[in-house]
C-alpha positions as CSV (number, residue, x, y, z in Angstrom):
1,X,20.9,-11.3,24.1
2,X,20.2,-14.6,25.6
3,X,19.7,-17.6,23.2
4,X,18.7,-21.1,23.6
5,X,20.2,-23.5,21.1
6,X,18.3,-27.3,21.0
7,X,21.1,-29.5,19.1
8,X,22.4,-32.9,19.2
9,X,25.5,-32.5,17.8
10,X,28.1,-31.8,20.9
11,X,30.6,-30.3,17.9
12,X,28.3,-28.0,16.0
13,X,26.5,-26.8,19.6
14,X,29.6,-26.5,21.2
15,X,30.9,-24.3,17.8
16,X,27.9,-22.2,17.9
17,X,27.8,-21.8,21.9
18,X,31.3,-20.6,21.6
19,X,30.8,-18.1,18.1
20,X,27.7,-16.6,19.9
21,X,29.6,-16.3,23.5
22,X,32.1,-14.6,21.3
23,X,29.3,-11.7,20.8
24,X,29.0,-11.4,24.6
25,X,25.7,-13.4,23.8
26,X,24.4,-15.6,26.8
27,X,24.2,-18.8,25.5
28,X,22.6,-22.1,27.0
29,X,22.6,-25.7,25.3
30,X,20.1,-28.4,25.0
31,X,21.2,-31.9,22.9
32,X,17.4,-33.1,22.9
33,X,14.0,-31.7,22.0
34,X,12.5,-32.6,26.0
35,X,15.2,-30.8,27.6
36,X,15.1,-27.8,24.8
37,X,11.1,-27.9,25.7
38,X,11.7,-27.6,29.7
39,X,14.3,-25.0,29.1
40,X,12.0,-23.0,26.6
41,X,9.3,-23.0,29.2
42,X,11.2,-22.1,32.2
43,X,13.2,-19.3,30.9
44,X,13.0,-16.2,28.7
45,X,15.0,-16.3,25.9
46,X,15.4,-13.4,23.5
47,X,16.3,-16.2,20.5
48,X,15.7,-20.1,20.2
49,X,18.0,-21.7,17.5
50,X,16.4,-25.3,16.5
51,X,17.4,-28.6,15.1
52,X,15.2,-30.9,13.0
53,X,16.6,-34.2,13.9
54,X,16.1,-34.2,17.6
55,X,16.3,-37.2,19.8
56,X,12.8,-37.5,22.1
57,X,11.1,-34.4,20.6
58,X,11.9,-33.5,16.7
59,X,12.2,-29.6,16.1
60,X,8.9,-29.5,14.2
61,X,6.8,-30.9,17.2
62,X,9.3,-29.1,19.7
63,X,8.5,-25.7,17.8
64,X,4.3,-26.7,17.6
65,X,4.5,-27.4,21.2
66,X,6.0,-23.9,22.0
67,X,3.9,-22.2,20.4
68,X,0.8,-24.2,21.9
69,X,2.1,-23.2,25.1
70,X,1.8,-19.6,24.1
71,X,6.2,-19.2,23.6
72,X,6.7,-16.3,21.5
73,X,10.5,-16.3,21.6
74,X,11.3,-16.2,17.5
75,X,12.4,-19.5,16.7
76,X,15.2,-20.0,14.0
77,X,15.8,-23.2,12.1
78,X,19.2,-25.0,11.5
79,X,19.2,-28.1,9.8
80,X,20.2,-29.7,6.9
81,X,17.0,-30.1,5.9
82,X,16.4,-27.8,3.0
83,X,13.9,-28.5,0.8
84,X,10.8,-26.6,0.2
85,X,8.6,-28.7,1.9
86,X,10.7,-28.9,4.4
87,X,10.6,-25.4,5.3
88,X,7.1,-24.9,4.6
89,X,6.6,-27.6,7.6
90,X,9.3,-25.4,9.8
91,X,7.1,-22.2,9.6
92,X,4.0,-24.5,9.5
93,X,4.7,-25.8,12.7
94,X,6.1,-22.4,14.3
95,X,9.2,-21.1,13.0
96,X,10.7,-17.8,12.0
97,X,13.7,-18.1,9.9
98,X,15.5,-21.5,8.2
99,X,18.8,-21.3,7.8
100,X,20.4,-24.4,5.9
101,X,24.0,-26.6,7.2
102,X,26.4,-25.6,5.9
103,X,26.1,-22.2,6.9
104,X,28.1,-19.3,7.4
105,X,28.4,-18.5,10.9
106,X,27.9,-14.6,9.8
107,X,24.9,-15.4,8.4
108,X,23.4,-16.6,11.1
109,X,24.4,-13.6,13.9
110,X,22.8,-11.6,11.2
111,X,19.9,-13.5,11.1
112,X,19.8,-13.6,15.3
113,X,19.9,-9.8,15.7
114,X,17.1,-9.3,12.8
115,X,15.2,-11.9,14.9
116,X,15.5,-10.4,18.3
117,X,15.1,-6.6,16.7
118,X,12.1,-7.2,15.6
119,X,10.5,-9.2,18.8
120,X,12.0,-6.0,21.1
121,X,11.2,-2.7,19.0
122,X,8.1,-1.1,20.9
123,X,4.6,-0.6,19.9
124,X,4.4,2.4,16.7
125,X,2.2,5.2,18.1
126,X,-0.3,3.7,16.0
127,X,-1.5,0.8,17.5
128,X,-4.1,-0.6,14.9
129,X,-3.7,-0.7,11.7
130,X,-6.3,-1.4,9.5
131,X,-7.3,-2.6,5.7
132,X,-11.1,-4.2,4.3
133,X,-12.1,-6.7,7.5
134,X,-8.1,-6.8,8.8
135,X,-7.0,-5.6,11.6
136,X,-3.4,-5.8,13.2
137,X,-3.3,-4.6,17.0
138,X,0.8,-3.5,17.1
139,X,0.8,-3.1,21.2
140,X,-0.8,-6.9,21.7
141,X,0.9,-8.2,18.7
142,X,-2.5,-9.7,17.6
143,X,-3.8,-9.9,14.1
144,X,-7.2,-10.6,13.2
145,X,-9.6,-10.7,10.1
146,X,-13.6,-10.7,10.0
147,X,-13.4,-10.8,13.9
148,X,-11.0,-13.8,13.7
149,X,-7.8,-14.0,15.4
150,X,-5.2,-15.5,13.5
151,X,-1.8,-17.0,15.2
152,X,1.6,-15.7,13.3
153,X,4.8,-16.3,14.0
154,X,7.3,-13.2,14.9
155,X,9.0,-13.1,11.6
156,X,5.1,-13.3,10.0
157,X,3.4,-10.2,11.8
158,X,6.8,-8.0,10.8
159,X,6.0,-8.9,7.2
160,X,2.3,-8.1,7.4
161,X,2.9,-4.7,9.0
162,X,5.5,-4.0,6.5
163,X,3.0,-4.7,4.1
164,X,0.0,-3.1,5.7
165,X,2.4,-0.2,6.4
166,X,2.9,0.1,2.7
167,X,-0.8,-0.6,1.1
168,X,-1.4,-0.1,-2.0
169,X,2.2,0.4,-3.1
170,X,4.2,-2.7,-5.0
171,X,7.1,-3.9,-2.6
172,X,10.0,-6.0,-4.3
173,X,11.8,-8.6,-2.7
174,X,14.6,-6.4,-2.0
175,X,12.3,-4.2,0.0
176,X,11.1,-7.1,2.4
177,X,14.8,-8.1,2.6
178,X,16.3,-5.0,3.8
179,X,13.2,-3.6,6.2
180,X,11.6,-7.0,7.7
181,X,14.7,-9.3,7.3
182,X,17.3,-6.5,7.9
183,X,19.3,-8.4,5.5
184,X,20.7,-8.1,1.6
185,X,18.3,-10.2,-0.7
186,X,19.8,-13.1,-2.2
187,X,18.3,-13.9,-5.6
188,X,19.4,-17.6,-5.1
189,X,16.9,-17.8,-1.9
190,X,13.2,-17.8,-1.9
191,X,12.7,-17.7,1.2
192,X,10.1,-14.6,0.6
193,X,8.1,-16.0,-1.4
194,X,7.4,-18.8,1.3
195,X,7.2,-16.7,3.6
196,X,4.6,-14.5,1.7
197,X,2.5,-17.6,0.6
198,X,2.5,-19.1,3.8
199,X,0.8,-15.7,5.1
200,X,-1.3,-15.6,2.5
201,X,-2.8,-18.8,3.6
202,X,-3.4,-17.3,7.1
203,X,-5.2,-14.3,6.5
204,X,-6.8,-14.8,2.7
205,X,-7.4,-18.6,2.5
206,X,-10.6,-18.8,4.3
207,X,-11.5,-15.4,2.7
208,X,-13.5,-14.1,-0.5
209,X,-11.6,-10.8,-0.7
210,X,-8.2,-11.1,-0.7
211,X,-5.8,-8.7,0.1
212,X,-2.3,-10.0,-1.1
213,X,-1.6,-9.7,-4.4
214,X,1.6,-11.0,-6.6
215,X,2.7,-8.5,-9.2
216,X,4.6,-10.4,-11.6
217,X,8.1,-9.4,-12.3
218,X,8.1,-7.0,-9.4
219,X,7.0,-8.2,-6.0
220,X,3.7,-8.1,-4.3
221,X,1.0,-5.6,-3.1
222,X,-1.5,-5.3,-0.4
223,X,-4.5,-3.6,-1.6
224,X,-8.3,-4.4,-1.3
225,X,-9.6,-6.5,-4.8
């Protein structure tokens, strides 16, 4: 796996360089947001591990401008920034996955390789799927309603396939966890929910029929109202 990490701490890049190098991961190091940009654009990278706080470019507009420039490489957060807002503007602006300083450093290798899983499994044999107006093409990676094409994130088309995979049928948070995050829910996190409402905006806001429902007390479910 190769990985591009954009921070301006020489310690904490240096720490993570060396954890991930550790993996046999190939890892290369940008301290500002214009030199994490040139990189991101000039190479393929399987992973891109961001900081907020950026000199030159901050890692919200660095993570907008990526994905302007049509840069699908999942994009993970690391900052101490952590509130809600705060991470509603990370996946606003293009990210993945947030993952909060401190951290452990296990945490985040499992949170890579769920990140590059899911941007390098190949097309399902069926490449459409389908529910009222919505369509999600699996082998261009492209999701659109009423004709619309609407722009997701990595980590957001896995979760709408999950749940257009599983229509009609109430999935917990513990389901989402362990088959789009590839991870053990932790019921201190809500991470899922943000990640669900934020997709929710996408494909229901500008909608009369909506498709994703909350099921209080148990999770949510994709079914036509």
């Amino acid at each position: 796996m190769k990985v591009l990490i954009v921070e301006d701490e020489p310690k904490l890049a240096g720490f993570i360089q060396k954890g991930l190098q550790e993996q046999t991961w190939d890892v290369e190091v940008a301290y500002d947001g214009q030199i994490g940009r040139s990189l991101a654009l000039s190479n393929h990278y399987d992973v891109i591990v961001l900081d907020v706080n950026l000199p030159k470019i901050n890692g919200y507009e660095l993570a907008a401008l990526l994905r302007q420039e049509n840069i699908r490489t999942p994009i993970l957060m690391l900052t101490a920034m952590g509130t809600l807002n705060d991470k509603l503007a990370g996946f606003e602006a293009g990210a993945d996955d947030y993952l909060v300083k401190p951290f452990e450093f296990q945490e985040l290798i499992v949170r890579l390789r769920a990140l590059q899983k899911r941007s390098s499994e190949t097309p399902q044999t069926t490449n459409i799927l389908k529910i009222a107006d919505l369509e999600l093409d699996l082998n261009e990676c492209i999701a659109r309603r009423s004709g619309k094409r609407i722009e997701l994130t990595a980590k957001e088309f896995g979760l709408l396939e999950y749940f257009m995979r599983n229509r009609g049928r109430v999935v917990s948070r513990v389901d989402i966890a362990e088959k789009v995050w590839d991870i053990h829910f932790d019921t201190g996190t809500n991470t899922i929910d943000v990640y669900v409402n934020f997709l929710r905006k996408k494909i229901d806001r500008d909608f009369t029929q909506k498709l994703i429902h909350t099921v209080v007390g148990m999770g949510y479910i994709m079914k036509e109202s």
